[in-house]
DSSP file (Angstrom, degrees, kcal/mol; ACC not computed):
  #  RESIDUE AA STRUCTURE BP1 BP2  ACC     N-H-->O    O-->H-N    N-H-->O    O-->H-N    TCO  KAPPA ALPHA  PHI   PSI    X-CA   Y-CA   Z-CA
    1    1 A X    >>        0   0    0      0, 0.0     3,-1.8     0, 0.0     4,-1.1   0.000 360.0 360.0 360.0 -38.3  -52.4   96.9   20.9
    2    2 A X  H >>  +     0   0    0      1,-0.2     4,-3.1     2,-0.2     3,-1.4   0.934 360.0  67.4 -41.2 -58.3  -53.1   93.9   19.3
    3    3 A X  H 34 S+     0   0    0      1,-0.3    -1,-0.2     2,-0.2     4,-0.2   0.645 104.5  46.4 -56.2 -14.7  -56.7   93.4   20.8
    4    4 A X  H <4 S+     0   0    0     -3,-1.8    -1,-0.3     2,-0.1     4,-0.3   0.649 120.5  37.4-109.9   6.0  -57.9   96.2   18.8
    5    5 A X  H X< S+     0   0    0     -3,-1.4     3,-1.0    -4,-1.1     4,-0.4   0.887  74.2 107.3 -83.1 -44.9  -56.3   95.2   15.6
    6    6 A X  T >X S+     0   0    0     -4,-3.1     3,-9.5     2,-0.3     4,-0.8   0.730  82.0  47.8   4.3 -90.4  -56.5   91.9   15.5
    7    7 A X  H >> S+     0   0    0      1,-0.3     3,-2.2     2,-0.2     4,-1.8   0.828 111.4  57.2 -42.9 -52.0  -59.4   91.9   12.6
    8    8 A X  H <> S+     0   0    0     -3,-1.0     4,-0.6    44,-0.5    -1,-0.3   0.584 109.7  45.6 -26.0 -22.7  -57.1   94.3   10.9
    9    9 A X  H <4 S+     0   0    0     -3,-9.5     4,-0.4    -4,-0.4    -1,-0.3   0.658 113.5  40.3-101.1 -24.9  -54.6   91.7   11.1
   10   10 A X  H <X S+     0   0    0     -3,-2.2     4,-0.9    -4,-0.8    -2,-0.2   0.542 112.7  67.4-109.0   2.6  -56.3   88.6   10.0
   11   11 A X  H  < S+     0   0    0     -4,-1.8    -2,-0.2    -5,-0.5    -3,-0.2   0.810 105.9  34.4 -54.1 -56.2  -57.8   91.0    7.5
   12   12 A X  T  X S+     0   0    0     -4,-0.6     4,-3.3    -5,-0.2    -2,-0.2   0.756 109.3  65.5 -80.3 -31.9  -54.7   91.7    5.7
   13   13 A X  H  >>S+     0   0    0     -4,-0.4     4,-1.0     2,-0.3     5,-0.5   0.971 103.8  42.1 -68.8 -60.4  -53.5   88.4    6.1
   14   14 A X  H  <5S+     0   0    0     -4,-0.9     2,-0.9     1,-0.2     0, 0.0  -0.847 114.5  57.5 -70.2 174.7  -56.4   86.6    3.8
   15   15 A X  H >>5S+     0   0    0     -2,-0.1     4,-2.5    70,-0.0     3,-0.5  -0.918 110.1  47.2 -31.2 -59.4  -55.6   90.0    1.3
   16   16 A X  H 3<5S+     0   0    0     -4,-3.3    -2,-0.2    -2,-0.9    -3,-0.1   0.469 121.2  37.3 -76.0   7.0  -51.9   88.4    1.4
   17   17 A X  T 3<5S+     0   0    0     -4,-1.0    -1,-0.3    -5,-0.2    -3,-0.2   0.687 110.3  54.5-145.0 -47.2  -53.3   85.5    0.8
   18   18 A X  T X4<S+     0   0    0     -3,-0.5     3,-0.5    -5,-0.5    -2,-0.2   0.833 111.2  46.9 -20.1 -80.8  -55.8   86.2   -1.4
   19   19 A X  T 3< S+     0   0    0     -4,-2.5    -3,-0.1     1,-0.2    -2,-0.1   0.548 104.7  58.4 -63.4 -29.4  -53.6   87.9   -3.7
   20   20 A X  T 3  S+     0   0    0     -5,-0.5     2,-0.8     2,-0.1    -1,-0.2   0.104  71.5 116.2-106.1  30.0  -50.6   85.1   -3.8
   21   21 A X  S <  S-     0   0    0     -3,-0.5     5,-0.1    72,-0.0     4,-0.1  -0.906  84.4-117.1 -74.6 133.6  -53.2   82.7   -5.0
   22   22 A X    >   -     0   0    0     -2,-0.8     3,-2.1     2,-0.1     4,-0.4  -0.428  22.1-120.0 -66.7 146.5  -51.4   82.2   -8.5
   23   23 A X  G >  S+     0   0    0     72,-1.6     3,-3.6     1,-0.3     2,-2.4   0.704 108.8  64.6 -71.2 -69.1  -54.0   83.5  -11.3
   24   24 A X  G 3  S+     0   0    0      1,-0.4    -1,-0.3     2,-0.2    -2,-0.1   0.148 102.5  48.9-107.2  -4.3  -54.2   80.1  -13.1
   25   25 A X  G <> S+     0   0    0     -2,-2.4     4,-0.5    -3,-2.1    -1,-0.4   0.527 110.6  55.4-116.6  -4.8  -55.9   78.4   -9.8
   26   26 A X  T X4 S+     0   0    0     -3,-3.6     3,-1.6    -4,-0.4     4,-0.3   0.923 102.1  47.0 -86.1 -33.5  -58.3   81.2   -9.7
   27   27 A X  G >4 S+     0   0    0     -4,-0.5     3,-0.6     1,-0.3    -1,-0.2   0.737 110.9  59.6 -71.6   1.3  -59.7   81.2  -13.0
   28   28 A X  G 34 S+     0   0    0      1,-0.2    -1,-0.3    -4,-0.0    -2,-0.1   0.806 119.2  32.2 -77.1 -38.4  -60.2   76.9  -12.3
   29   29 A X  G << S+     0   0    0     -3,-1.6     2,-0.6    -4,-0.5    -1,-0.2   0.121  91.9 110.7-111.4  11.7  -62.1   77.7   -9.6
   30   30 A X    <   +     0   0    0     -3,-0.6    -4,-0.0    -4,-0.3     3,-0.0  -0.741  31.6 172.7 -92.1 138.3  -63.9   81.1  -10.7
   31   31 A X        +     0   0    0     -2,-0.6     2,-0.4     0, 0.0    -1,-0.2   0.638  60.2  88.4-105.4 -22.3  -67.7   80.4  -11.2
   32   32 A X        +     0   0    0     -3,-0.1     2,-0.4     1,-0.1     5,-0.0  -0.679  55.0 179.7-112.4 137.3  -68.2   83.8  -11.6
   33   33 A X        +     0   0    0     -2,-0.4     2,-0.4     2,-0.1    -1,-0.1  -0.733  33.4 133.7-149.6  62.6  -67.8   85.5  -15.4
   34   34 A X    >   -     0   0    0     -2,-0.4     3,-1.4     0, 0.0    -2,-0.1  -0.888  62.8-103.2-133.2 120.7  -68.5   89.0  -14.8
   35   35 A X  T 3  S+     0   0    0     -2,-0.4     4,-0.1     1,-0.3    -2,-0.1   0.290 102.2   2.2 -33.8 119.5  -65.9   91.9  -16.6
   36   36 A X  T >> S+     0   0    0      1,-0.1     3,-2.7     2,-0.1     4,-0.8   0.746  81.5 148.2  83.6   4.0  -63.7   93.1  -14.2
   37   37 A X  H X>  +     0   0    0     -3,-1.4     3,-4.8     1,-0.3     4,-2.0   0.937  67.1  60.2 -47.2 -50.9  -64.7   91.3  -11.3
   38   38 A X  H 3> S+     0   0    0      1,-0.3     4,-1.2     2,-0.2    -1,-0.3   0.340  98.9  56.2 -68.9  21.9  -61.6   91.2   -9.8
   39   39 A X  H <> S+     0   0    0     -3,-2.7     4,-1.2     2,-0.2    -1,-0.3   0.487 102.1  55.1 -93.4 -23.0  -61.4   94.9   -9.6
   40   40 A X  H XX S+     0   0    0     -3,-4.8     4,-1.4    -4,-0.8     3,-0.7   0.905 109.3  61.5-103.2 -34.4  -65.0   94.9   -7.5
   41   41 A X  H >X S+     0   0    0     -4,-2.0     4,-1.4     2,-0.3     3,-0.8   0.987 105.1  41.6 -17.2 -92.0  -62.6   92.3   -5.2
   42   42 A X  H 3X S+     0   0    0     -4,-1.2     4,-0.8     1,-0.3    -1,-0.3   0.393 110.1  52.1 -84.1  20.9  -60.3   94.6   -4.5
   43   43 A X  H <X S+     0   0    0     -4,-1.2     4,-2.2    -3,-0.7    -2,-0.3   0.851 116.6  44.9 -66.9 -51.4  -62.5   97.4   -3.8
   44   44 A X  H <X S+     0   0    0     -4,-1.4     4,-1.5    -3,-0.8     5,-0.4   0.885 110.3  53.2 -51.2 -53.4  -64.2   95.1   -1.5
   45   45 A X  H  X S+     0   0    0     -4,-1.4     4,-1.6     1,-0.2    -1,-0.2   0.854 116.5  36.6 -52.8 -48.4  -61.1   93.8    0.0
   46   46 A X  H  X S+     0   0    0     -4,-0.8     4,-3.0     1,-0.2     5,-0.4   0.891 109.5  58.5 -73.7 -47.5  -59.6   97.5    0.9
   47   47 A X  H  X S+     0   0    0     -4,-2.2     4,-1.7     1,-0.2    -1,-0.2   0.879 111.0  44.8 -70.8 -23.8  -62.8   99.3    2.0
   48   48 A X  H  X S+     0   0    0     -4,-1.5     4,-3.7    -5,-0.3    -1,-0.2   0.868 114.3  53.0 -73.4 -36.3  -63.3   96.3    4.9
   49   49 A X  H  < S+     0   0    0     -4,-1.6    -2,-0.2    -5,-0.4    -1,-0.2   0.909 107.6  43.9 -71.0 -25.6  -59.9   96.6    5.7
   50   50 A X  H >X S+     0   0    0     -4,-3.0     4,-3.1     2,-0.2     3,-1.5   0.860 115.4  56.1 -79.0 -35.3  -59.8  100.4    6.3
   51   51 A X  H 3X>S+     0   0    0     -4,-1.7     4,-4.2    -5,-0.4     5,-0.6   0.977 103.7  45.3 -34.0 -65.1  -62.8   99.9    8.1
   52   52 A X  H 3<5S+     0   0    0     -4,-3.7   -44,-0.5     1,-0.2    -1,-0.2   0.642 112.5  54.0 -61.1  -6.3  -61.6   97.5   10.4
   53   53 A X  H <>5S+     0   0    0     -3,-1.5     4,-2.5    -5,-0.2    -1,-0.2   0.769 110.8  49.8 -99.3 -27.1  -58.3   99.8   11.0
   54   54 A X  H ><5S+     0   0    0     -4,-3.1     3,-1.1     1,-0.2     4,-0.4   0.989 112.6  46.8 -53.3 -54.4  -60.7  102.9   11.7
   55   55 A X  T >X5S+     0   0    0     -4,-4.2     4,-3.2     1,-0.3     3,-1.3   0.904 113.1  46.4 -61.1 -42.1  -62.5  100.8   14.0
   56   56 A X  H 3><S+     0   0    0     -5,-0.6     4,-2.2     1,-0.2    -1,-0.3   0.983 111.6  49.3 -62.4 -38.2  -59.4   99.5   15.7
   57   57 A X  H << S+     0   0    0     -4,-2.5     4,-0.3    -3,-1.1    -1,-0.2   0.537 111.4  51.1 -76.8   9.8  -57.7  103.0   16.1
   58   58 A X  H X4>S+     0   0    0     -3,-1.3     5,-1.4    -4,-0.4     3,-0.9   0.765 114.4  49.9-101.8 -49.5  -61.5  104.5   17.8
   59   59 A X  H ><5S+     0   0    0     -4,-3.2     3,-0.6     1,-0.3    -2,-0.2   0.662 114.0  43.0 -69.6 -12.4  -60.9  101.2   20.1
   60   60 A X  T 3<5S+     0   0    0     -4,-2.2    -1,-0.3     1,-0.2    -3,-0.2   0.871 119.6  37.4-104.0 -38.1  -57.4  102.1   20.9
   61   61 A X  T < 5S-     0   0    0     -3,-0.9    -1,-0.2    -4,-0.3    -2,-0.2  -0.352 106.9-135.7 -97.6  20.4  -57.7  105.8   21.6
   62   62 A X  T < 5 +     0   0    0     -3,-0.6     2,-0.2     1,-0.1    -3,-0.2   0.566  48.1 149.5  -4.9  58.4  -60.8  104.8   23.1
   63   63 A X      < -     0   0    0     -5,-1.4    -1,-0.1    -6,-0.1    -2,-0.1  -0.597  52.5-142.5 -99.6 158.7  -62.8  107.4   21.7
   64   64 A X  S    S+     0   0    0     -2,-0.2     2,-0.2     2,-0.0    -1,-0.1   0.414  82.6  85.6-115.6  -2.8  -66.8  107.7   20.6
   65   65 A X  S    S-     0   0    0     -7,-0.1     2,-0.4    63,-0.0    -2,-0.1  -0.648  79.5-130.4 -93.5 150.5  -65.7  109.8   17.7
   66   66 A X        -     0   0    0     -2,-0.2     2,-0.4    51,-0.1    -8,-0.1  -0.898  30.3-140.8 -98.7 118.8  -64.6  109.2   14.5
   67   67 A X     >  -     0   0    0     -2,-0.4     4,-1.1     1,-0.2     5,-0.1  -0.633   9.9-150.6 -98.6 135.2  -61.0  111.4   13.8
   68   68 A X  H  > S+     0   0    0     -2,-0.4     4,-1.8     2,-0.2     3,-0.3   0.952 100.4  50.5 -64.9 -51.0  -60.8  112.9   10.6
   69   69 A X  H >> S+     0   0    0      1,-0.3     3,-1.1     2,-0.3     4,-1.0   0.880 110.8  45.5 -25.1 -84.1  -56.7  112.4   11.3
   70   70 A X  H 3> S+     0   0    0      1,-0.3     4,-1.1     2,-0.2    -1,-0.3   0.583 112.6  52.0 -73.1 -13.2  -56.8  108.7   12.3
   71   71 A X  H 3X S+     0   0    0     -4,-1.1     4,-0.6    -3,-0.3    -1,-0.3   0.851 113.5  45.1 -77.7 -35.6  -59.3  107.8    9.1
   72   72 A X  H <X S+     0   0    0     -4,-1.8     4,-0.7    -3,-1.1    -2,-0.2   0.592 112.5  52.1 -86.5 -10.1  -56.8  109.5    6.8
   73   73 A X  H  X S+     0   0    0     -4,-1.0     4,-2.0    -5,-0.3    -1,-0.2   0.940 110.8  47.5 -81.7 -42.3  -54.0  107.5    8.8
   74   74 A X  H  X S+     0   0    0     -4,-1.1     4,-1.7     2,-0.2    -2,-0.2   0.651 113.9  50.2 -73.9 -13.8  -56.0  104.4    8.1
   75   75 A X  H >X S+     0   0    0     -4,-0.6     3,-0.7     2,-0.2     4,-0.6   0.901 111.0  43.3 -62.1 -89.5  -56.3  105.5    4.5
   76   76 A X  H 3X S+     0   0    0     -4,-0.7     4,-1.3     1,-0.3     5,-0.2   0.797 110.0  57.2 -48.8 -42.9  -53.0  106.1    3.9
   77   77 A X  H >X S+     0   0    0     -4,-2.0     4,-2.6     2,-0.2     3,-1.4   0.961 111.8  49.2 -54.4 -63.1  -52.1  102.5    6.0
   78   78 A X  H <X S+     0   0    0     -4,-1.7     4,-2.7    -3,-0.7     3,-0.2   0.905 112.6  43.2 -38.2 -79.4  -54.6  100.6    3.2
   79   79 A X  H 3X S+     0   0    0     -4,-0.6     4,-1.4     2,-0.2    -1,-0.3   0.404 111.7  51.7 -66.1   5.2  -53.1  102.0    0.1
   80   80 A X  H <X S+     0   0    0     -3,-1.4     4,-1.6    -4,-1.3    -2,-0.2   0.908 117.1  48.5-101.6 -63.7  -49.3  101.6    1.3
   81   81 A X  H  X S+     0   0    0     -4,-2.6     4,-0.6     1,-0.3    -2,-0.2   0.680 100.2  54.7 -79.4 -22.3  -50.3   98.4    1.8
   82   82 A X  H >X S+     0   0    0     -4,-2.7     3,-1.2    -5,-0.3     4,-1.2   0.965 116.0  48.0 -60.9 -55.1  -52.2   97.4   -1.3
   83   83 A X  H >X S+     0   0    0     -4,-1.4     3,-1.3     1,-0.2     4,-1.2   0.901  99.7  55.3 -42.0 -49.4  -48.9   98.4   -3.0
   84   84 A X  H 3X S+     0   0    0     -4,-1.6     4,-2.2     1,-0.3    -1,-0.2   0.690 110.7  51.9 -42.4 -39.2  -46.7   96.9   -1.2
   85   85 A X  H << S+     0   0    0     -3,-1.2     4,-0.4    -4,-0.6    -1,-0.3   0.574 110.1  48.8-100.8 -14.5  -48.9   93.6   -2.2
   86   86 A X  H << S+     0   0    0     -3,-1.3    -2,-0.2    -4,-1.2    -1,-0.2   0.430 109.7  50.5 -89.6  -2.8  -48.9   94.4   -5.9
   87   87 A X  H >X S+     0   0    0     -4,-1.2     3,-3.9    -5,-0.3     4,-1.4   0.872 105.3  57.0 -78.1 -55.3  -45.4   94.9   -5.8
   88   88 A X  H >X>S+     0   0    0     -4,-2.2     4,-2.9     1,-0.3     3,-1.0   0.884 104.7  57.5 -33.3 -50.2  -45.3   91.5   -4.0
   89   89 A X  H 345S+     0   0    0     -4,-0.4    -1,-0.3     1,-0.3     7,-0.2   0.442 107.1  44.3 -77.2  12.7  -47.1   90.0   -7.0
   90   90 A X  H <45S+     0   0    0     -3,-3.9    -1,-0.3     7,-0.2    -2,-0.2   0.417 123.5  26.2-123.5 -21.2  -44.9   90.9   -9.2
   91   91 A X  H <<5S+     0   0    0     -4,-1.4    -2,-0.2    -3,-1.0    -3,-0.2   0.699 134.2  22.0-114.9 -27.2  -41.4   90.1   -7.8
   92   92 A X  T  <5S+     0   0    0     -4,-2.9    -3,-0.2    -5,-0.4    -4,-0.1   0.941  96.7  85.1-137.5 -41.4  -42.5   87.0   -5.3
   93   93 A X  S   <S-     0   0    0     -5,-0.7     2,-0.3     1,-0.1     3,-0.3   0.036  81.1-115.0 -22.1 151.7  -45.9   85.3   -6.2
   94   94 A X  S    S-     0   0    0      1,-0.3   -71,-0.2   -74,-0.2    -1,-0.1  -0.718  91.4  -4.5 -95.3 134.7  -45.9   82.8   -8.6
   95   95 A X  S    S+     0   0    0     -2,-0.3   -72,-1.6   -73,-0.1     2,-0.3   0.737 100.6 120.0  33.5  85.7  -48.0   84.0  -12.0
   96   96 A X        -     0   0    0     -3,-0.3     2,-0.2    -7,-0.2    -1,-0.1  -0.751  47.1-153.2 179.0 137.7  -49.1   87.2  -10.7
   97   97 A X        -     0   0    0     -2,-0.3    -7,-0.2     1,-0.1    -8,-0.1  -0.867  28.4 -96.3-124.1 148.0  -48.5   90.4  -12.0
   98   98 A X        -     0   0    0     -2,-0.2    -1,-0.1   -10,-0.1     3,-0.1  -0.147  46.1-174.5 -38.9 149.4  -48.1   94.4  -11.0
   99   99 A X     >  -     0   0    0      1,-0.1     4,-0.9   -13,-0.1     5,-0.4  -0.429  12.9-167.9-150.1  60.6  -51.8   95.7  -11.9
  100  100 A X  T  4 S+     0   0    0      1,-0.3     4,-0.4     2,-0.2     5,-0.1   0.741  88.6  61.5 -10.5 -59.7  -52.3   99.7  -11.6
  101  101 A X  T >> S+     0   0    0      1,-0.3     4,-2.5     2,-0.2     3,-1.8   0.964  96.1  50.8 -89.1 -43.5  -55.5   99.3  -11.9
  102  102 A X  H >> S+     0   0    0      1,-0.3     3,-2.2     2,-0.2     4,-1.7   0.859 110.4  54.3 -30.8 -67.4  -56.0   97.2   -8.9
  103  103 A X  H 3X S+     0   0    0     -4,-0.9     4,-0.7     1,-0.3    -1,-0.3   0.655 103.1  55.3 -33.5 -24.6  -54.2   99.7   -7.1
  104  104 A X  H <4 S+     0   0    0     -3,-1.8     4,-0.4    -5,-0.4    -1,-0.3   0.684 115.6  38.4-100.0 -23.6  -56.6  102.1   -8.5
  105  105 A X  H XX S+     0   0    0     -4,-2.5     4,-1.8    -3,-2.2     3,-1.0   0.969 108.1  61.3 -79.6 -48.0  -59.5  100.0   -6.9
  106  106 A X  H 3X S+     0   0    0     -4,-1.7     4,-2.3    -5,-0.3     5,-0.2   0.780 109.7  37.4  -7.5 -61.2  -57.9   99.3   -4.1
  107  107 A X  H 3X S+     0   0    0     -4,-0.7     4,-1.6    -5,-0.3    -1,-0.3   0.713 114.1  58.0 -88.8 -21.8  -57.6  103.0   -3.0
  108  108 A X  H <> S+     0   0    0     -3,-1.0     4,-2.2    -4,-0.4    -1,-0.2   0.916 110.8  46.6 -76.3 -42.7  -61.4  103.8   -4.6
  109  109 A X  H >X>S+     0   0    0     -4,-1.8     3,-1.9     2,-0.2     4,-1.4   0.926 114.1  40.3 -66.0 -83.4  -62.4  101.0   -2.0
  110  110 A X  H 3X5S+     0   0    0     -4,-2.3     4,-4.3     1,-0.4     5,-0.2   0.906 123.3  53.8 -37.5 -45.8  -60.3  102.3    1.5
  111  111 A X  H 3X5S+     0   0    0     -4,-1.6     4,-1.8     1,-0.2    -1,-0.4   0.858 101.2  49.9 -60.7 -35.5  -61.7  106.0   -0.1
  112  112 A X  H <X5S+     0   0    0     -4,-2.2     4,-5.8    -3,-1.9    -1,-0.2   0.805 115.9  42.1-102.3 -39.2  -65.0  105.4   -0.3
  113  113 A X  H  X5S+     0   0    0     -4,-1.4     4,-3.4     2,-0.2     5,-0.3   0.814 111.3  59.3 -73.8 -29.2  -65.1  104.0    3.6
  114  114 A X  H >XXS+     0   0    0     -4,-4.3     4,-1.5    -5,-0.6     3,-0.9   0.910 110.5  43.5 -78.7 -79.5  -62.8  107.1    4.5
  115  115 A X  I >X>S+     0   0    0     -4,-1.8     4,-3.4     1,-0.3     3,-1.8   0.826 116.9  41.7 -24.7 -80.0  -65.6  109.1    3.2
  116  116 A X  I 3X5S+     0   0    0     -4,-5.8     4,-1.2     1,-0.2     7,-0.4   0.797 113.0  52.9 -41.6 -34.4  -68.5  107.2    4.8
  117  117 A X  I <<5S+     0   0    0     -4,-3.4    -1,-0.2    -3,-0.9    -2,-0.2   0.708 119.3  39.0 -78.0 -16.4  -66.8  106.8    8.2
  118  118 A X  I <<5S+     0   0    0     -3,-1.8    -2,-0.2    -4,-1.5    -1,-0.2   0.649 131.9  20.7-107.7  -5.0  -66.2  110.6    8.2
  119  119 A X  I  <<S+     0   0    0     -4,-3.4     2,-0.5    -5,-0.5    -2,-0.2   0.618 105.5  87.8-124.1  -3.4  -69.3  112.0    6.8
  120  120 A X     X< -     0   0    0     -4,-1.2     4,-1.3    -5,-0.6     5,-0.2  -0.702  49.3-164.3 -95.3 126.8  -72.0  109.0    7.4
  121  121 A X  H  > S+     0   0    0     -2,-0.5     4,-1.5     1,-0.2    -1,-0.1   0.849  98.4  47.2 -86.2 -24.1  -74.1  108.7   10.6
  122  122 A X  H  > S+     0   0    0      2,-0.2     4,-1.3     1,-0.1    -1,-0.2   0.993 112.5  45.4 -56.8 -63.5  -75.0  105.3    9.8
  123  123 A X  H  > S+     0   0    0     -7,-0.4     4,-2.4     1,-0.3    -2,-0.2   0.761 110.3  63.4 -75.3 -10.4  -71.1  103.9    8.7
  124  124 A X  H  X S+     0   0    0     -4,-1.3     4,-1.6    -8,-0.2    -1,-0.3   0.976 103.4  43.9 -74.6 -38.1  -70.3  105.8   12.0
  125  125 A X  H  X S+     0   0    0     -4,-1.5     4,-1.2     1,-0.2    -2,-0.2   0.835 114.3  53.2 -33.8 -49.3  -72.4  103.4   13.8
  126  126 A X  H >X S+     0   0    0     -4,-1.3     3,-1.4     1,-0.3     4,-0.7   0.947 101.3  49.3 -33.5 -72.1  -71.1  100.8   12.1
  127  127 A X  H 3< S+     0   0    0     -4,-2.4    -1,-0.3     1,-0.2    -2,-0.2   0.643 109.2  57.3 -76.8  -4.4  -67.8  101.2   12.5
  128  128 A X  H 3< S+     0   0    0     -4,-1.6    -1,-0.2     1,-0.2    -2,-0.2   0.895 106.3  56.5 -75.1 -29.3  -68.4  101.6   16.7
  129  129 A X  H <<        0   0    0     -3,-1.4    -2,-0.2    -4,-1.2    -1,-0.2   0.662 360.0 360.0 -50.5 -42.3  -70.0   98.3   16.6
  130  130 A X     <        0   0    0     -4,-0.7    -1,-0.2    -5,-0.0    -2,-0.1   0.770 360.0 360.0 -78.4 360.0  -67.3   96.2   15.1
């Protein structure tokens, strides 16, 4: 099982990782001074990662289709786990705080790919490729 997860796995891992940087070492090291950036983060972060779990669950069920089922499974897998990681930042990370609205990019990101992988002939390509 592993071998079609894998990027799903080292995927979430830099998210955990990512996310328990404490905020006072990012902004030391942020170059970047655009509102809200870290919201366009974790849209970025969640929409690869639901990618990469479609892509694992076509490789595992070796199928040439994309299942409406297993993309809403991979959905649902992304946002459980974007909470789970803003709870984490609030009870076990060091300076880091609960953020709704992350959560609310988060799930805008994994949706936006659950969309494309189920209605896009292009992102279906994609996602057979990775």
């Amino acid at each position: 099982m592993f071998k079609y997860f894998w990027k799903s796995f080292i995927w979430a891992i830099i998210i955990f990782i990512i996310c328990g940087i404490p905020s006072d070492n990012i902004e030391k090291v942020s170059f970047i001074n655009i509102p809200y950036f870290d919201k366009f983060v974790h849209f970025i972060l969640y929409f690869i990662l639901t990618l990469l779990i479609i892509s694992g669950f076509t490789r595992f069920f070796k199928i040439n289709i994309i299942k409406l089922k297993l993309s809403f499974i991979s959905l649902i897998i992304s946002i459980i786990y974007g909470i789970i990681i803003e709870i984490l930042q609030k009870y076990l990370f060091i300076d880091r705080s609960f953020d709704l609205y992350d959560i609310l990019a988060n799930f805008s990101g994994a949706f936006l790919i659950f969309i494309l992988a189920n209605f896009s002939i292009i992102f279906k390509k994609i996602i057979f490729r990775l």
